[in-house]
C-alpha positions as CSV (number, residue, x, y, z in Angstrom):
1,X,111.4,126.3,80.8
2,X,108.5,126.0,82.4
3,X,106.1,122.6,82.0
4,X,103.3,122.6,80.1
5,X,99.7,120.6,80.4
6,X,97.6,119.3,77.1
7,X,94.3,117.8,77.6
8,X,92.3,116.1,74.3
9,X,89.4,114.3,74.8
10,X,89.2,110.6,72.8
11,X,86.6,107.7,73.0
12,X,87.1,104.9,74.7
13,X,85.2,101.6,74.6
14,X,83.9,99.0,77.3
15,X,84.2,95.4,77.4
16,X,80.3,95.7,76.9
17,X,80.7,97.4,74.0
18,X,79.4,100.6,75.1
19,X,81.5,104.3,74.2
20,X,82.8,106.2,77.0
21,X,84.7,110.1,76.3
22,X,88.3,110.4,78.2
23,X,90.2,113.2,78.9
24,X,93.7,112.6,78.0
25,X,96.2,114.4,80.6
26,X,99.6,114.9,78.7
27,X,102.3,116.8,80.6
28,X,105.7,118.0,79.3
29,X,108.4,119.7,81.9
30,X,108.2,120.3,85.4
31,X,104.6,121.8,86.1
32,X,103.6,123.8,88.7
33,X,100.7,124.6,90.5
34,X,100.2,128.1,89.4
35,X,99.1,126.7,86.0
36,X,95.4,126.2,87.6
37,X,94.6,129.6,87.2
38,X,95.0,129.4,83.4
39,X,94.3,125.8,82.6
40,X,91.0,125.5,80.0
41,X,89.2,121.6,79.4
42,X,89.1,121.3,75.7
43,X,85.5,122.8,74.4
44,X,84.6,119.1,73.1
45,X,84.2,117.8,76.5
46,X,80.7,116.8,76.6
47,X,79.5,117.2,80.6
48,X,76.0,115.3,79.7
49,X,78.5,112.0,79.8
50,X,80.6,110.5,81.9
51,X,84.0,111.5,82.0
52,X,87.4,109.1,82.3
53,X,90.3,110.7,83.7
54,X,93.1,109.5,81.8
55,X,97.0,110.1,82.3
56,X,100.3,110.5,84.4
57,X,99.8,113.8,86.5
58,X,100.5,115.4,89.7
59,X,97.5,114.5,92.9
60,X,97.2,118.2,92.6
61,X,96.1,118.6,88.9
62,X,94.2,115.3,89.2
63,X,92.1,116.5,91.8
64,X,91.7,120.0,90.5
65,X,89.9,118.1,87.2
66,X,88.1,115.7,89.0
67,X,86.4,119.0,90.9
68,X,86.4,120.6,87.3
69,X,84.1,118.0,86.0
70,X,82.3,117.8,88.5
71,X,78.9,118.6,86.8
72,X,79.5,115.3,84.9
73,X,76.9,112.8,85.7
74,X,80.4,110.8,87.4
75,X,84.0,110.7,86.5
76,X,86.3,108.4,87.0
77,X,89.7,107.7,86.5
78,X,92.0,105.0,84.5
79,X,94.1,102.7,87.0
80,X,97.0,101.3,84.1
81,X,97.7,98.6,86.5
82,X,94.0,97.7,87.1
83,X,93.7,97.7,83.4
84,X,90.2,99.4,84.9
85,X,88.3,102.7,85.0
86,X,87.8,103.6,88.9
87,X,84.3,105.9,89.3
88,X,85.6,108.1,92.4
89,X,82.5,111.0,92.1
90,X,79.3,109.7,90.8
91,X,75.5,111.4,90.7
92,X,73.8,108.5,89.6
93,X,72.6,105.3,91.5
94,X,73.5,103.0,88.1
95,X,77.4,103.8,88.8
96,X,78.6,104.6,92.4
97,X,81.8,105.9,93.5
98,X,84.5,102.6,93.7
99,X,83.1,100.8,91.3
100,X,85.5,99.9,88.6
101,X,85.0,98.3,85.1
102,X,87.5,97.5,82.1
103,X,88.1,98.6,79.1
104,X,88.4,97.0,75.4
105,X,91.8,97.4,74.4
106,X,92.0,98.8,70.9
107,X,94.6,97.1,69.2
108,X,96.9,94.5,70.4
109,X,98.9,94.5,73.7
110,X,102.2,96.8,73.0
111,X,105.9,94.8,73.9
112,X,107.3,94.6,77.2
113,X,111.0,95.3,77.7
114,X,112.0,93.6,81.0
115,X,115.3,95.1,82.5
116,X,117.4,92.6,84.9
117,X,120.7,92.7,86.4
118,X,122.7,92.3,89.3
119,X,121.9,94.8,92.4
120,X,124.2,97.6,92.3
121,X,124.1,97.6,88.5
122,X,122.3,100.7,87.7
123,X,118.8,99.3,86.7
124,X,116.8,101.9,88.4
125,X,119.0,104.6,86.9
126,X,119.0,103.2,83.2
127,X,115.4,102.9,83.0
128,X,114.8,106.1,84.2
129,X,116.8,107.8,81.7
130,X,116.2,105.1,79.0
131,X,111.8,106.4,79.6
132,X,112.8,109.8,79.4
133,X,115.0,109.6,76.5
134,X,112.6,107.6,74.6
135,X,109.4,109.6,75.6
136,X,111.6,112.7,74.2
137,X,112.7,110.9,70.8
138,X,108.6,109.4,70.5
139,X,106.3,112.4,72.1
140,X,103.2,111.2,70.4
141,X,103.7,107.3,71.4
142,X,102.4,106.1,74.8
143,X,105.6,104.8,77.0
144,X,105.3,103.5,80.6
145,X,107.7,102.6,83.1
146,X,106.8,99.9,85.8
147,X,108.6,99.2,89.0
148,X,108.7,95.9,90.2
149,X,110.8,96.6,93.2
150,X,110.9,95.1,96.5
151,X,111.6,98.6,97.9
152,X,108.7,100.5,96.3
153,X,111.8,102.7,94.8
154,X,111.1,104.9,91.9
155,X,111.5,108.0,89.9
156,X,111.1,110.3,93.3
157,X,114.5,108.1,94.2
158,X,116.0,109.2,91.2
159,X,115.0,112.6,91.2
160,X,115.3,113.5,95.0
161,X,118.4,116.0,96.0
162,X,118.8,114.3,99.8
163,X,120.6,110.8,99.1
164,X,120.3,110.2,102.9
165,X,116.9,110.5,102.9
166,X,116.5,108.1,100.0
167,X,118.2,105.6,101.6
168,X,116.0,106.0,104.4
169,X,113.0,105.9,103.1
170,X,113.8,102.7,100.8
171,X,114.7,101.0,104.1
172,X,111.9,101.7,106.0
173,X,108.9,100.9,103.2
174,X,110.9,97.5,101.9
175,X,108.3,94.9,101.5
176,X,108.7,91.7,103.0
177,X,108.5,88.3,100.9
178,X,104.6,87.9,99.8
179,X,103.2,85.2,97.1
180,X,101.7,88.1,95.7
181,X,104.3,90.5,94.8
182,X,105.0,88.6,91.6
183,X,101.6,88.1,90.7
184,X,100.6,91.3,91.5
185,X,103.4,93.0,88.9
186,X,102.7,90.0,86.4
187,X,99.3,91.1,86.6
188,X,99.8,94.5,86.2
189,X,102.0,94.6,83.5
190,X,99.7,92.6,81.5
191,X,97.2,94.9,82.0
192,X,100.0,98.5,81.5
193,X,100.6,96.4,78.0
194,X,96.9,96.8,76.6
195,X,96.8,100.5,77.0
196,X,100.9,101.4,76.5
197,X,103.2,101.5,73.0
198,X,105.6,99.8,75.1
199,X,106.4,99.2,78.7
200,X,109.7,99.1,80.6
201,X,109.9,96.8,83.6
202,X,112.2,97.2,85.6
203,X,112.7,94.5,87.7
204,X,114.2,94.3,91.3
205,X,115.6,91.2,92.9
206,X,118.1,87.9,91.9
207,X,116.5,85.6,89.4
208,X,114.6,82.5,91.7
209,X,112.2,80.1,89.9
210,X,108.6,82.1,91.5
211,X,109.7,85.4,89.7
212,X,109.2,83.7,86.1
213,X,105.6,84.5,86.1
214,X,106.5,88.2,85.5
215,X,108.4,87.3,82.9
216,X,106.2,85.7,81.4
217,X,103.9,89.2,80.9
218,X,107.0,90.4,78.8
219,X,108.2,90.1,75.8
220,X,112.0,91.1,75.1
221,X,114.7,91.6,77.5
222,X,117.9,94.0,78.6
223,X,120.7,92.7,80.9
224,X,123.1,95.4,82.8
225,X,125.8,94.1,85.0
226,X,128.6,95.2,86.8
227,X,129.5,91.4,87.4
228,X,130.8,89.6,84.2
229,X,130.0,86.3,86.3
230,X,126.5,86.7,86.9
231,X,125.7,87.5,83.1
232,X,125.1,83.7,82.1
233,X,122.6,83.4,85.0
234,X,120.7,86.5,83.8
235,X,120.4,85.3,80.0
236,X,119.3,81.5,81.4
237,X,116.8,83.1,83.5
238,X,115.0,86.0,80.7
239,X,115.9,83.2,77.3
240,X,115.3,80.0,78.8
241,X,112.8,80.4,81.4
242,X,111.2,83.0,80.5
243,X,111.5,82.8,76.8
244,X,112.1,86.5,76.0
245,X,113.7,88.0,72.5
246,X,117.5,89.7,74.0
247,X,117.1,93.5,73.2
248,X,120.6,94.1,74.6
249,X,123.1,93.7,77.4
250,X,125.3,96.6,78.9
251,X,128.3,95.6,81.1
252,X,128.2,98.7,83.5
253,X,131.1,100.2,84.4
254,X,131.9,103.6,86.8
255,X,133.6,105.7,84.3
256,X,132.3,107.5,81.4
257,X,132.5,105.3,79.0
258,X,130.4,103.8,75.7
259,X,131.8,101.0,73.5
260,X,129.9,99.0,71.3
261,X,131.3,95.5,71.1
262,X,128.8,93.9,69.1
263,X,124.6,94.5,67.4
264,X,123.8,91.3,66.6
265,X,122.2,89.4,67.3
266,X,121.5,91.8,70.1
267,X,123.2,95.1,71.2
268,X,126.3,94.3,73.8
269,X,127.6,97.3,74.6
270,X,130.1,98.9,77.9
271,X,128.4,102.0,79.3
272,X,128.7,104.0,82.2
273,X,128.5,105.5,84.8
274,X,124.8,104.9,86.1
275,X,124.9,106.6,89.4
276,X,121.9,108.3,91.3
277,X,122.6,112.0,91.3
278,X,123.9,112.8,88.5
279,X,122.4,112.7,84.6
280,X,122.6,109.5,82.7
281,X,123.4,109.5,79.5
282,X,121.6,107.2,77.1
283,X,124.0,105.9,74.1
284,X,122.5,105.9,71.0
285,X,123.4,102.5,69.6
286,X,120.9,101.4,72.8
287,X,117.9,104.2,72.5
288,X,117.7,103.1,68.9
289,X,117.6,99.2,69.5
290,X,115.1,99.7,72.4
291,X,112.8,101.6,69.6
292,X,112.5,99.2,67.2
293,X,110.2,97.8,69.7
294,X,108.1,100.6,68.8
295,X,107.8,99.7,65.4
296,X,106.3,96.3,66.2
């Protein structure tokens, strides 16, 4: 099936109060490039105004609609973890290209689900397919996944067919220790939380007392491990240190497997396998515990 592109325009508001339109990019499927020739901006878009680019898309399509609105007095576009609106084309002197400003978020911040566990776990590979399966069960809620990883690894490491190239690409961009890698991702997720339903973080790395501080942007948390050992570690770290609400913790295994061995007071479940390359299947008794989140 081929993807499919919806655009809406909504107003947004300042932090000085002022009304600004955004064009809402929405994409369902894999979408190609041939969809240029046929894609229409919603009649309501008002080209007198400035225009926010706002949305998960392609380079490609975001580039095509930044040249689109070009008659715009400027357009810019959304940076989640900015938590700011980035002018990149501008026609007037009051707003020039790389200025940024922020918005006012519109209700409160959404919850953040922090995924931890052992390396070699499968948190990478459960958080993809736990986004995916809930962006499919929720279509109309907003729900972002953040990667606080060392090795900038993300969904393209999920998705791509050549493991070997994976592995060497993950090798050769792996970021060396910095004091601002933590507060960078506490940061941003506290900015991905004002404009997001809920956020997933999934979070690369052994606990160590410096990572707390992006911990403390969340507000429950999920546990997978392979190592039965390491569990009481994990749970000291998310409910002690960082005082986080347990969603659920899911003792991964290699086989294909799902047993529930308890729901409260959180979901404890065995599940497997989480392995890159092949489709991960999200059980049930998890996607709906992770959604009550939604309901907050």
């Amino acid at each position: 099936m081929s993807g499919i592109v919806q655009l809406t325009v909504n107003p947004l508001q300042a932090r000085d109060g002022e009304l600004y339109q955004c064009l809402e990019i929405a994409t369902s499927g894999k979408i190609e490039p041939e969809l240029l020739g046929s894609l229409t901006l919603p009649r309501e878009l008002d080209f007198s105004k400035g225009i926010i680019l706002w949305g998960a898309a392609p380079i490609w399509l975001t580039s095509h609609l930044v040249q689109r609105c070009d008659s715009a007095p400027w357009v810019g576009c959304y940076d989640l973890q900015l938590g700011s609106v980035v002018v990149v084309a501008s026609r007037i002197p009051e707003l020039a290209a790389a200025e940024s400003f922020r918005l006012v978020p519109s209700r409160p911040p959404g919850p953040a689900l922090f995924i931890g566990g052992p390396p070699n776990s499968g948190k990478s590979v459960l958080s993809y397919a736990l986004v995916r399966g809930l962006r499919g069960a929720n279509p109309n809620r907003r729900i972002h996944l953040h990667r606080a990883q060392w090795d900038g690894e993300g969904n393209w490491a999920i998705e791509a067919k050549d493991r070997a190239l994976v592995d060497s690409l993950r090798q050769q961009h792996k970021a060396g220790w910095s004091e601002r890698f933590f507060q960078h991702h506490a940061e941003a997720v506290g900015h991905i939380r004002e404009a997001m339903d809920l956020v997933l973080v999934d979070f690369g790395g052994k606990p160590k007392p410096r990572d707390v501080m992006v911990l403390h942007r969340c507000t429950h948390y999920l546990i997978i491990t392979s190592d039965p050992e390491a569990l009481a570690q994990w749970h000291d770290f998310c409910q002690v240190q960082g005082k986080l609400t347990p969603v659920a913790v899911i003792h991964s295994v290699l086989e294909d497997r799902v047993e529930v061995l308890q729901t409260e007071p959180f979901l404890e479940i065995i599940a497997g396998p989480w392995m890159r390359g092949e489709s991960a299947r999200i059980p049930d008794a998890l996607l709906s515990a992770v959604m009550r989140l939604l309901a907050m």
